[in-house]
N, C-alpha and C positions, 0 to 999 in steps of 0.2 A: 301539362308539360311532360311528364313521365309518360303518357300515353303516347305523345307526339314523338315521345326519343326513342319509342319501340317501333317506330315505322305508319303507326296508324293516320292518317290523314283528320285534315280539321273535321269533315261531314260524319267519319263515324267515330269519333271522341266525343262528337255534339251527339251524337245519338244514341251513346252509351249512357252519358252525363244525363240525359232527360230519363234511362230507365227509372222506374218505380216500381220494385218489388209487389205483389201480391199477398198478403199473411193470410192465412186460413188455417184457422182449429180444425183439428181431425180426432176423432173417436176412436181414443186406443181398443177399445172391447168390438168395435165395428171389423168384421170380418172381411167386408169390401171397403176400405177405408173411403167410408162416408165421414163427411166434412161434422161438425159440430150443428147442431141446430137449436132451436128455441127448447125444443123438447126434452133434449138432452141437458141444458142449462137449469133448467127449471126446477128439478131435485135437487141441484143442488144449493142451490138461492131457499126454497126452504128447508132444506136439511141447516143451513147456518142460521136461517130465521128462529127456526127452531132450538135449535142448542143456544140463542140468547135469550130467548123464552125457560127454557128450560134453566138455564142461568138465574135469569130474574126472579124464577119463582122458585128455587130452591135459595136463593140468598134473604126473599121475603119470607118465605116458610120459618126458616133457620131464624132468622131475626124475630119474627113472634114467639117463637118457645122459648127465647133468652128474653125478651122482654117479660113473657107470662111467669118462669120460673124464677126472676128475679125479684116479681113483683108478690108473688105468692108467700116466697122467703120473708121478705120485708115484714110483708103483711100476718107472718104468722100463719097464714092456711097450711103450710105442707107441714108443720107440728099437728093441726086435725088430724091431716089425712094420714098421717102416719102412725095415728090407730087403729085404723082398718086396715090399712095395707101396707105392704114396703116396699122400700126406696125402688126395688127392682119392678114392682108393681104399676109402682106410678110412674117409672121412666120409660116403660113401652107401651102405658096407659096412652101415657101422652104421645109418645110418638103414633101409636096406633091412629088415636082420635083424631088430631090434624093430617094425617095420608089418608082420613075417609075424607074429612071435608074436600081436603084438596083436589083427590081425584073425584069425590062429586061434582066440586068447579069445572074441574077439566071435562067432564060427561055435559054437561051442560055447557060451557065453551064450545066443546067438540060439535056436538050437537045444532047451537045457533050460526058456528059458524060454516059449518058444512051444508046447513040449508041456502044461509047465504049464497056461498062459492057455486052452490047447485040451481040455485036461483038464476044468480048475474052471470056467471060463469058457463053454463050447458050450453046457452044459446050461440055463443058467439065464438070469434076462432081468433087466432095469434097467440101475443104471448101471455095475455095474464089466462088464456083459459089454459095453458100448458101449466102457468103456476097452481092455477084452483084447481088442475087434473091433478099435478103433485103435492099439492097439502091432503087429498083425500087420500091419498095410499094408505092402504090398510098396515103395510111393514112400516112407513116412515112414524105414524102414529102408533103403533105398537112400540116401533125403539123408543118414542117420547116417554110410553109410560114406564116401561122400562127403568131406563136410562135415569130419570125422575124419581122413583122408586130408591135405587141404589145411591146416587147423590142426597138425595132426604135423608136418608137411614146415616150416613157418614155424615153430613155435617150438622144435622138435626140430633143428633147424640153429641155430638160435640158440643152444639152450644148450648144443649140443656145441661149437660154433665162442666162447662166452666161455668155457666150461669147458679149454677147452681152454689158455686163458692163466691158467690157476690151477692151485695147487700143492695148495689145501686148502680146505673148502666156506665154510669162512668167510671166506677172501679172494673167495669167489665172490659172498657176497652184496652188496659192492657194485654188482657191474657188476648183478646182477640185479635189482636195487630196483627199477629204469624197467619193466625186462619186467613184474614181478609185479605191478605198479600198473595197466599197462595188460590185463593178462590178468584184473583184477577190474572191470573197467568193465564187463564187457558182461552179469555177472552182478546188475548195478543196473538192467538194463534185461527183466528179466523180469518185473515186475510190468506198465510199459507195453504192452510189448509182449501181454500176455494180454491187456488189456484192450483194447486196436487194435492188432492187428498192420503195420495200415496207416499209422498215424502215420507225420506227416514225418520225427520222430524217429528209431522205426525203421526206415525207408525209407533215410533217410540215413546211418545207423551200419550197414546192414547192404553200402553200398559201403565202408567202409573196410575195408581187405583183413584188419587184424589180429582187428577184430573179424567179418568176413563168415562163417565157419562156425558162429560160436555165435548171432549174429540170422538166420541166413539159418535152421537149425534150431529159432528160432520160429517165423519168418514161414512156413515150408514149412507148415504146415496148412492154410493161407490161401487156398489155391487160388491159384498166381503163376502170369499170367502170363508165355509164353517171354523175352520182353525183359527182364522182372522178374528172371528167375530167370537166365540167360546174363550177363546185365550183368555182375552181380558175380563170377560165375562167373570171366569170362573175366581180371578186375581180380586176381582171386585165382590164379590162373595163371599172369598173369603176377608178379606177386608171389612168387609160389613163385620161381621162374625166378630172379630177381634176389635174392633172400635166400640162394635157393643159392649162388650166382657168389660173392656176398659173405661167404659162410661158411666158402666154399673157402678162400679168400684168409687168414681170419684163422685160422682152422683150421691152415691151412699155418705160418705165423706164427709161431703156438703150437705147434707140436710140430716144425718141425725149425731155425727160428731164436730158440726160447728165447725167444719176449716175453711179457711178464707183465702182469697188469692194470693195473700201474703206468704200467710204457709206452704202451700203448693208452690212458688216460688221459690220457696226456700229450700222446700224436699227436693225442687227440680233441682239445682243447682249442686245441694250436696250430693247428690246421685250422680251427676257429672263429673262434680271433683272427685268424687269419690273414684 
């Protein structure tokens, strides 16, 4: 009807009404704006594959050195070990020991599953050989170990250094509620992220140091520039740095002055009121 009150006749209002738009993705980095294709998509499908991987084993990691350090308390081993060595000792002992095993796993992953991908994947074309071309990228897998590395070291000190003021896992899950909470944010940020990896949003979450390995493992498909990519780099470094210092300390705390999550509780709050 509004069409008809502008003068236009039935046959071209019928003809307008039957258009159907066209949509087509286009490659902002494409200098002759070429459309989106398989190959383009493909990075970035495992670049998110990956930072849930990267996800999963940094929350499995983290979770075995609170189980191990809780169990050893219990059990009286870390009074042993704490004749030979100290607390500081055995907190990078252990961190050290499980990032050899892990990244051996991941050598061996990497390994079976790149024969694989080279296997099923060389001979044939479309799109999963676009994905098996982009899981073998030498940068994407570099960011993993990366990326992997600095998330271990941050929440892997962490849960050795609360684990370590608890006698049993379920006195553990209070102190742990804040971590867990924040270790599931950045997995709400995958769907954005695929869709712009350039969003303010992730641009901006992927300097915060807790979440930087798991957005910065989206955003790695992206083509980042050096500033883009060092920035948080260097924020995450030093975060390392300073979560250690601070791990030391409660780590020490907890195995040769007996404080329990009660007290750490306790300090935390008069520190606040204070």
């Amino acid at each position: 009807d509004a069409l008809a009150a502008r003068g236009l006749d039935a046959a071209e209002t019928a003809r307008i009404e039957a258009l159907e738009p066209r949509l087509a993705q286009y490659d902002p980095r494409a200098q002759t704006g070429q459309a989106v294709t398989s190959r383009d998509r493909a990075p970035y499908i495992v670049g998110m594959v990956l930072a849930f991987v990267l996800w999963s084993a940094v929350m499995g990691v983290a979770n075995m050195l609170l189980t191990g350090v809780i169990e050893e308390k219990s059990n009286k081993i870390l009074d042993s070990l704490l004749t030979s060595a100290s607390p500081l000792q055995i907190l990078i002992g252990k961190l050290m020991g499980v990032a050899a095993v892990s990244f051996t796993l991941f050598g061996v992953w990497a390994l079976l599953g790149g024969s694989t991908l080279s296997l099923f994947g060389g001979g044939q074309s479309g799109f999963g050989a676009e994905v098996a071309s982009a899981a073998l990228d030498p940068g994407l897998l570099g960011a993993f170990l990366l990326m992997f590395l600095g998330g271990y070291l941050i929440y892997g000190a962490l849960f050795l250094a609360l684990g370590s003021l608890c006698d049993t896992l379920q006195e553990s899950q209070s102190l742990l509620g804040p971590v867990f909470f924040v270790l599931t944010l950045p997995i709400l940020l995958v769907g954005p992220a695929f869709q712009n990896p350039s969003a303010p949003l992730i641009v901006g979450a992927s300097w915060f140091p807790l979440f930087t390995p798991f957005v910065m493992m989206m955003r790695a498909p992206s083509g980042l520039s050096f500033a883009d990519f060092a920035g948080p780099m260097v924020l995450l470094a030093v975060t390392v740095a300073v979560v250690l210092v601070l791990a030391a300390r409660v780590f020490h705390a907890g195995v040769v002055n007996q404080a329990s999550a009660a007290s750490f509780r306790r300090r935390l709050f008069a520190k606040k009121s204070g």
